[in-house]
Residue frames as a rotation matrix with the C-alpha (Angstrom) as fourth column:
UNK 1
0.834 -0.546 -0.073 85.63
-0.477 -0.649 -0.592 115.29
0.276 0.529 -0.803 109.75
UNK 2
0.665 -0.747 -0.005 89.01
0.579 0.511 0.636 113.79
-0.473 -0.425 0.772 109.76
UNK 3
0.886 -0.463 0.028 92.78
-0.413 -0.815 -0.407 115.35
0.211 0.349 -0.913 109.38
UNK 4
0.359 -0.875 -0.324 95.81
0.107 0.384 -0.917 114.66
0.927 0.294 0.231 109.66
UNK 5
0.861 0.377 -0.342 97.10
0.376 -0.019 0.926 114.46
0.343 -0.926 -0.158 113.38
UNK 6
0.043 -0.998 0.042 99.97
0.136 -0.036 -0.990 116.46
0.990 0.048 0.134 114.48
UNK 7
-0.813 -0.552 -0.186 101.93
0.384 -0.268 -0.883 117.78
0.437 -0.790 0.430 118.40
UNK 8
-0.830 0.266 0.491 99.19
-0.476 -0.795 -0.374 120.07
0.291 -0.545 0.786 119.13
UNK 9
0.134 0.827 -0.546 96.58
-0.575 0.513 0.637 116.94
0.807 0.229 0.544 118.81
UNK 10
-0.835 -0.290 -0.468 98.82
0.025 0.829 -0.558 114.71
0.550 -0.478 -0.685 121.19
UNK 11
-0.843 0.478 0.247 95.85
-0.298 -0.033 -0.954 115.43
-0.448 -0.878 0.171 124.38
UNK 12
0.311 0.902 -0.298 93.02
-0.931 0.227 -0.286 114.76
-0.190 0.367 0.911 122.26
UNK 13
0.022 -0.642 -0.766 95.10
-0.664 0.564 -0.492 111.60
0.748 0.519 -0.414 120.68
UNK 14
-0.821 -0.504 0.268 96.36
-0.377 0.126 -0.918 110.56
0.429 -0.854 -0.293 123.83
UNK 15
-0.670 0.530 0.519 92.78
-0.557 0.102 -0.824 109.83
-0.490 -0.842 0.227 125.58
UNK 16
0.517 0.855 -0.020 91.49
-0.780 0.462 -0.421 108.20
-0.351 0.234 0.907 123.01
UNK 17
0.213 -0.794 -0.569 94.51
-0.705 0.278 -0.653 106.04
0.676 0.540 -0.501 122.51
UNK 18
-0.718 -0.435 0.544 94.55
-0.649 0.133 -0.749 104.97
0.253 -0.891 -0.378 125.85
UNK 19
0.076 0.996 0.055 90.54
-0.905 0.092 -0.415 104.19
-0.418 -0.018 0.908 125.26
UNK 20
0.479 -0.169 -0.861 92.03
-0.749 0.433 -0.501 101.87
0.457 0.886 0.081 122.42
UNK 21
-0.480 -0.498 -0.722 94.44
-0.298 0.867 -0.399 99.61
0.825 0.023 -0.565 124.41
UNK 22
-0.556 0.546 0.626 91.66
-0.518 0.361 -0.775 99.46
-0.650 -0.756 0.082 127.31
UNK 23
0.634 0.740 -0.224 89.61
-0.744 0.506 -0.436 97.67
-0.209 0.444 0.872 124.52
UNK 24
0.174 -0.641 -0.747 92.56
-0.537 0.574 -0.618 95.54
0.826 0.509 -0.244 123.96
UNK 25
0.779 -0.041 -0.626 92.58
0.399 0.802 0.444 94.47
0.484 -0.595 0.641 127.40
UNK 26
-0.364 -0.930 0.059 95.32
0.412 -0.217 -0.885 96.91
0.835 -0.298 0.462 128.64
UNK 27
-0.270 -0.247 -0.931 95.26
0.941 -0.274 -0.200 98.64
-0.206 -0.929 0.307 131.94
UNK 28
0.773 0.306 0.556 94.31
0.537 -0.782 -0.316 102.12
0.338 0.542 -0.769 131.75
UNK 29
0.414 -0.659 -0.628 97.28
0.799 -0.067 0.598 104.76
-0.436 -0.749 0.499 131.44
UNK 30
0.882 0.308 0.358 97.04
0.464 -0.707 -0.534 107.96
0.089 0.637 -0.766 130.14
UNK 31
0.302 -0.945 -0.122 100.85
-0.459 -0.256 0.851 108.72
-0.836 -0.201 -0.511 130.83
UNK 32
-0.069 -0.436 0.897 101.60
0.351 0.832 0.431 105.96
-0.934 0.344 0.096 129.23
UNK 33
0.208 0.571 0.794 99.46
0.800 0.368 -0.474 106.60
-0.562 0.734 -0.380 126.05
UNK 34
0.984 -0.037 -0.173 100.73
-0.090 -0.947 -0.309 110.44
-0.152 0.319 -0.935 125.90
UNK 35
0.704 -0.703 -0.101 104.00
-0.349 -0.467 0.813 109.34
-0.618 -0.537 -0.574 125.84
UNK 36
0.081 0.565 0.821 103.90
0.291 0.775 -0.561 106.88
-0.953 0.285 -0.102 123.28
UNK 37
0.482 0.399 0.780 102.13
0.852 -0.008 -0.523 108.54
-0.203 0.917 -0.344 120.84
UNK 38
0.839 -0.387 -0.382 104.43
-0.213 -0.880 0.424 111.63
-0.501 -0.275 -0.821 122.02
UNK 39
-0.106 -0.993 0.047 107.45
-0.169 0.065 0.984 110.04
-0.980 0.096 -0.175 120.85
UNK 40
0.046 0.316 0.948 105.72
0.752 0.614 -0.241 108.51
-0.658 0.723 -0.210 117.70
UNK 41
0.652 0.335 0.680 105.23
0.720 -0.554 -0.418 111.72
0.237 0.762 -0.603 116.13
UNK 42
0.706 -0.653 -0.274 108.36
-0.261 -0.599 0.757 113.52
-0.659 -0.463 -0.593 117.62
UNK 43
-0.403 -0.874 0.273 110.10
-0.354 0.424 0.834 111.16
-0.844 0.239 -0.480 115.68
UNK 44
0.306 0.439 -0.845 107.59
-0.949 0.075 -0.305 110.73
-0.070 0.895 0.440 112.42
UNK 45
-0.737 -0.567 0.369 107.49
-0.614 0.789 -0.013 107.16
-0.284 -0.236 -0.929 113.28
UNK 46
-0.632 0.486 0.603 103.99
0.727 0.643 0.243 106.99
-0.269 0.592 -0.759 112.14
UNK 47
-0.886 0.431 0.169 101.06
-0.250 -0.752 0.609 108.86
0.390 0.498 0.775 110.63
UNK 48
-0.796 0.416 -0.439 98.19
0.474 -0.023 -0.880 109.72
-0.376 -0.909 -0.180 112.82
UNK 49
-0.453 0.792 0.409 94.35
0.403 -0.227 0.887 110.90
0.795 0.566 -0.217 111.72
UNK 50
-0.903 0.428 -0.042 91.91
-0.008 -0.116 -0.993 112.43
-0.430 -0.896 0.108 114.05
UNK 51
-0.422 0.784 0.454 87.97
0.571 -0.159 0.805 112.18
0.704 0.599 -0.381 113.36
UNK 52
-0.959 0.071 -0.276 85.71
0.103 -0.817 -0.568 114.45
-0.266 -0.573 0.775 114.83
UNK 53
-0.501 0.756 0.420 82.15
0.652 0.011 0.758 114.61
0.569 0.654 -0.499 115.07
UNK 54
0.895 0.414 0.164 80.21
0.236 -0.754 0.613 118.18
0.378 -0.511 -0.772 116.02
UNK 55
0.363 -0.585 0.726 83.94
-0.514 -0.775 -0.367 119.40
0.777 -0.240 -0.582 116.58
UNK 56
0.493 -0.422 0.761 85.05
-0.859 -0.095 0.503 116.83
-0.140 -0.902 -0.409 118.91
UNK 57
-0.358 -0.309 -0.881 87.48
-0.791 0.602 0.110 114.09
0.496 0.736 -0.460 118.55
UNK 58
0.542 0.670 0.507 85.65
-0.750 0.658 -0.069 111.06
-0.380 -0.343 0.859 118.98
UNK 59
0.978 -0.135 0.159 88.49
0.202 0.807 -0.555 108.38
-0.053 0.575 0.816 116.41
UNK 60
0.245 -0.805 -0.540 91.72
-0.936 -0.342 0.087 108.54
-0.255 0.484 -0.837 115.10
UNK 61
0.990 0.010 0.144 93.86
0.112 0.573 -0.812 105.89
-0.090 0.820 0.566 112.94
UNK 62
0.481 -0.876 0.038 97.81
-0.456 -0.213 0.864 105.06
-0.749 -0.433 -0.502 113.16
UNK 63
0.972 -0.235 -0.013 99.54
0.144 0.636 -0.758 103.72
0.186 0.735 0.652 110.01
UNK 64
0.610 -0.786 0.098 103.51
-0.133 0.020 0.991 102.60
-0.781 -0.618 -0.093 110.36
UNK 65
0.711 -0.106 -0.696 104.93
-0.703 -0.051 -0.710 103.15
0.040 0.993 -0.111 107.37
UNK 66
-0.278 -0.828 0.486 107.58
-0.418 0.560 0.715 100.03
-0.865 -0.005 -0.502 106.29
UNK 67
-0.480 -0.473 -0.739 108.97
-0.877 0.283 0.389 97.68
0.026 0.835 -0.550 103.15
UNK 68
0.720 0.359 0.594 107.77
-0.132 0.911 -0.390 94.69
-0.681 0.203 0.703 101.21
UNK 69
-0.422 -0.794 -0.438 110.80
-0.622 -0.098 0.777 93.05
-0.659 0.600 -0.453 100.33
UNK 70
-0.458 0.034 0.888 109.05
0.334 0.933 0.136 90.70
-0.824 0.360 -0.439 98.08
UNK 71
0.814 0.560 0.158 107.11
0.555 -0.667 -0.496 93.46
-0.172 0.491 -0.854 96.22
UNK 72
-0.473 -0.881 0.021 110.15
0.858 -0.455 0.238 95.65
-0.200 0.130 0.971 96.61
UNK 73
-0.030 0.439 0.898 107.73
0.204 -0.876 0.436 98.56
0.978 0.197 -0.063 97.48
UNK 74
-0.947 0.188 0.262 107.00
-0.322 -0.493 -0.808 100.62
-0.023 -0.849 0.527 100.42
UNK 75
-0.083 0.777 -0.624 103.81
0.481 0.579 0.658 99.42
0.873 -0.246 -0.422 102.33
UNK 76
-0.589 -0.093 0.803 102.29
-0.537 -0.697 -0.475 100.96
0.604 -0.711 0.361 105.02
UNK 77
-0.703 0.049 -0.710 100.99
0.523 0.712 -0.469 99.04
0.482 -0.701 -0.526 108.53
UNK 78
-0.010 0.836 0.549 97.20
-0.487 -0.484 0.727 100.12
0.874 -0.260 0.412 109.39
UNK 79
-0.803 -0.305 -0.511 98.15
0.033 0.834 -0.550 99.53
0.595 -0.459 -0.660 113.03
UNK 80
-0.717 0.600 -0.355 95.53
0.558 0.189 -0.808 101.08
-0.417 -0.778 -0.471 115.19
UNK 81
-0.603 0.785 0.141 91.85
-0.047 -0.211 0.976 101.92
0.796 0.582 0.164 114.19
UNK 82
-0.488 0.555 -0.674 89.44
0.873 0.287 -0.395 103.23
-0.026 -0.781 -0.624 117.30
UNK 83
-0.256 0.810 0.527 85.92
-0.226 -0.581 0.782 104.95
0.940 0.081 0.332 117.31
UNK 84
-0.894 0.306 0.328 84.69
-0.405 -0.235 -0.884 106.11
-0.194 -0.922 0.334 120.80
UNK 85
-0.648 0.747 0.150 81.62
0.745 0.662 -0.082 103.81
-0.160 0.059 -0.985 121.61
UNK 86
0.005 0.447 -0.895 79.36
0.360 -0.835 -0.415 107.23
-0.933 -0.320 -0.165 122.13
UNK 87
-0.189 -0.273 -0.943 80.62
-0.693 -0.644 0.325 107.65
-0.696 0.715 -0.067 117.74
UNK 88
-0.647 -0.459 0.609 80.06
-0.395 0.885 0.247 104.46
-0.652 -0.081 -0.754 116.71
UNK 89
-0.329 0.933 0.147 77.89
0.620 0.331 -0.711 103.57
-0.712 -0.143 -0.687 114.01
UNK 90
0.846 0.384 -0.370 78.00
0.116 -0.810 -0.575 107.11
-0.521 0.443 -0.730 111.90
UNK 91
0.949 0.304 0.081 81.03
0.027 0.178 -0.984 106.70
-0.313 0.936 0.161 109.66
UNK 92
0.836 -0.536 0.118 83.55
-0.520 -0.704 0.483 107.55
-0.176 -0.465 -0.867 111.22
UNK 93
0.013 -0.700 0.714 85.69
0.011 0.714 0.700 104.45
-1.000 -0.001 0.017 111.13
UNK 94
0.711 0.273 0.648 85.16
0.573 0.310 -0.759 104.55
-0.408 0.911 0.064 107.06
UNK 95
0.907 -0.282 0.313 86.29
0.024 -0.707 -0.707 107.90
0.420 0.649 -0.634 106.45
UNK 96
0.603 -0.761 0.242 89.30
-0.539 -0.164 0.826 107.21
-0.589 -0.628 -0.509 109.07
UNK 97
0.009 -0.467 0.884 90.13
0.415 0.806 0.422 104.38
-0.910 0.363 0.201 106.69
UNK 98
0.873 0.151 0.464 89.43
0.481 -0.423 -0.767 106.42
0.080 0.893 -0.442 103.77
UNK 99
0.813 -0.472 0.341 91.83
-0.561 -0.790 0.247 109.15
0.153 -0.392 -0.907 104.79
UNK 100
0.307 -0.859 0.409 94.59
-0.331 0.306 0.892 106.34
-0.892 -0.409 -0.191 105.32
UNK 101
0.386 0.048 0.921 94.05
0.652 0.693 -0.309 104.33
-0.653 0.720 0.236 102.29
UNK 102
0.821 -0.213 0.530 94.75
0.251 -0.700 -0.669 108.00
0.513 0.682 -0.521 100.25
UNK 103
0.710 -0.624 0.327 97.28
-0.703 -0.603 0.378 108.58
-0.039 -0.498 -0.866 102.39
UNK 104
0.433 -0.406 0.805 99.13
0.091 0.908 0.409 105.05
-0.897 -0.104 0.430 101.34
UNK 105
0.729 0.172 0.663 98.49
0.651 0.126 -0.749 105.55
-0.212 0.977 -0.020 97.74
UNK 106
0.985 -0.169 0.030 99.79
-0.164 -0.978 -0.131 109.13
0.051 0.124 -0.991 97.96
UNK 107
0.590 -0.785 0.189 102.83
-0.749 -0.444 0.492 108.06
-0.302 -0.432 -0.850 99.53
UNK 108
-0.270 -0.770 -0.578 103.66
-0.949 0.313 0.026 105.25
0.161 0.555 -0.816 96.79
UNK 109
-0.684 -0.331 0.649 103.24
-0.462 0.886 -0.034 102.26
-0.564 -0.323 -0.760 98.76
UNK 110
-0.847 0.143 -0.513 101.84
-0.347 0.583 0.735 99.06
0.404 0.800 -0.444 97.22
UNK 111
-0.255 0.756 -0.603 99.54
0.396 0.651 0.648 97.85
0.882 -0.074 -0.466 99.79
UNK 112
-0.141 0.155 0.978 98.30
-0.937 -0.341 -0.081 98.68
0.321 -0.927 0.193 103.13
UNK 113
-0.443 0.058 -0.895 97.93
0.092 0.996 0.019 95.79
0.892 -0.074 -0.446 105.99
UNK 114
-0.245 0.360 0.900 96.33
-0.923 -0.370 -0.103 95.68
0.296 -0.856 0.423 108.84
UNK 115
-0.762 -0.140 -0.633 95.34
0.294 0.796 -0.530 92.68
0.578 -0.589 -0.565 111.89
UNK 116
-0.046 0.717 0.696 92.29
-0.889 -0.347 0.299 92.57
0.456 -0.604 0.653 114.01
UNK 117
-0.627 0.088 0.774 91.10
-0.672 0.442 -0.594 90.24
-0.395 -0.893 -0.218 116.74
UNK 118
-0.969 0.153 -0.193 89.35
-0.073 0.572 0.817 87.31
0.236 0.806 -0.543 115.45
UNK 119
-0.538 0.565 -0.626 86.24
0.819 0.171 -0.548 87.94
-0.203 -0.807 -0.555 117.57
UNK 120
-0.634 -0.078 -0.769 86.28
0.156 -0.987 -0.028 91.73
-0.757 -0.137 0.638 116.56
UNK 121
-0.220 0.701 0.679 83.26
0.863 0.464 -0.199 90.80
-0.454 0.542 -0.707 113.76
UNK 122
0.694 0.698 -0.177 82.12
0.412 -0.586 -0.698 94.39
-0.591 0.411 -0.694 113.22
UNK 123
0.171 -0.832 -0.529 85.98
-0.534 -0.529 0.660 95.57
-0.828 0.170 -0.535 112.50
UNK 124
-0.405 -0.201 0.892 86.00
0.576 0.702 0.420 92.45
-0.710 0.684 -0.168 109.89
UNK 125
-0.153 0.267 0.952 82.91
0.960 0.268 0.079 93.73
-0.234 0.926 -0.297 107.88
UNK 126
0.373 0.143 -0.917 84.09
0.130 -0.986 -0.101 97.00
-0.919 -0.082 -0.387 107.92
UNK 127
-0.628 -0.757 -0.177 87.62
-0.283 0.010 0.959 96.31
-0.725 0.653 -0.221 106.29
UNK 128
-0.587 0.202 0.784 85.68
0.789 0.358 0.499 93.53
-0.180 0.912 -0.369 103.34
UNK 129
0.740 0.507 -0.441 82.99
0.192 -0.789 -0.584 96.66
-0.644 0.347 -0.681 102.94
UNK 130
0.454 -0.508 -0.732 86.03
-0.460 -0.837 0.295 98.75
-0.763 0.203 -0.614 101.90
UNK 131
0.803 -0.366 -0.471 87.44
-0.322 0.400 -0.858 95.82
0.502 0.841 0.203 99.18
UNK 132
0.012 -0.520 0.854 89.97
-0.983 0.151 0.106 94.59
-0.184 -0.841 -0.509 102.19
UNK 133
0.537 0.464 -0.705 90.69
-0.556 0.823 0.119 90.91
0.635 0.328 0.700 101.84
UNK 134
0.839 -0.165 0.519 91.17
-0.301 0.654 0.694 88.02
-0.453 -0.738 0.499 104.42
UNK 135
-0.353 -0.745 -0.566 94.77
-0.809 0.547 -0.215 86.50
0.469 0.383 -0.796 103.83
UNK 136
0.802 0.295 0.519 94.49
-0.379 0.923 0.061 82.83
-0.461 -0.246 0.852 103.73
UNK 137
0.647 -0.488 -0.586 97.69
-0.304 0.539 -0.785 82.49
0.699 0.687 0.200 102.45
UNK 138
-0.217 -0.967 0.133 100.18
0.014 -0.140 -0.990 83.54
0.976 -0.213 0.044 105.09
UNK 139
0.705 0.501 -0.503 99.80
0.622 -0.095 0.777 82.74
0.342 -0.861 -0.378 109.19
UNK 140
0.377 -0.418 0.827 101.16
-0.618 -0.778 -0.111 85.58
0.690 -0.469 -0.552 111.67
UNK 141
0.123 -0.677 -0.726 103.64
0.656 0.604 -0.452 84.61
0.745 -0.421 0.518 114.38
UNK 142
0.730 0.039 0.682 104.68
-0.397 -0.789 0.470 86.17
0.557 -0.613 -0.560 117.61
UNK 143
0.125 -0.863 -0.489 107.63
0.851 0.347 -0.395 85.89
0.510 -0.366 0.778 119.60
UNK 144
0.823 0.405 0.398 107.26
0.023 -0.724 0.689 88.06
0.567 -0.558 -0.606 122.72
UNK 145
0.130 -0.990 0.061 110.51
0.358 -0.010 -0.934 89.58
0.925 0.143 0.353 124.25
């Protein structure tokens, strides 16, 4: 089951958020991660899913909503995407992506985008499953402040 995430989610949210940037190689920091995702949705800075399986949350899904000036449309930024190992496997990550993708459309935008690790193989043939397609046009940059 997935839903929209709001305030009263933030503790569920929050620990599995924290799960998320420990797969990224962060530190673990469950302050950190409640605070974060506290402000994120204090301020509707992004849009938040929870999944649940057997009534617990086991996923969730973060999209940042922003502009394509070249389209001249709204576009929305699939930034984070994380199934608890223990969920893994049973669909969860689909319908999390389902549940954004309608939740793009709904809200106008032209495209959705999204970035994974180049290593991250199973996250790849999730996204091409879903009709997702590899840019080969444009490379990403970074410039760390």
């Amino acid at each position: 089951m997935v839903r929209r995430a709001g305030a009263a989610d933030l503790a569920a949210l929050a620990g599995l958020f924290d799960a998320y940037r420990q797969f990224y190689g962060q530190a673990p920091d469950a302050a950190l991660a409640r605070r974060f995702l506290g402000e994120r949705i204090a301020r509707n800075e992004s849009v938040l899913f929870l999944g649940a399986l057997a009534g617990e949350p086991a996923g969730f899904c973060q999209l940042y909503p922003s502009f394509c000036s070249v389209e001249a449309a709204p576009v929305m930024v699939l930034y984070d995407l994380f199934v608890g190992p223990a969920a893994r496997g049973r669909g969860l990550a689909g319908a999390l992506m389902h549940a954004a993708e309608a939740h793009a459309r709904g809200a106008g935008c032209a495209r959705l985008d999204l970035s994974t690790a180049h290593d991250n193989l199973a996250a790849q043939a999730l996204y091409e499953s879903r009709g997702w397609v590899r840019d080969e046009v444009f490379r990403v940059y970074t410039l760390r402040l």
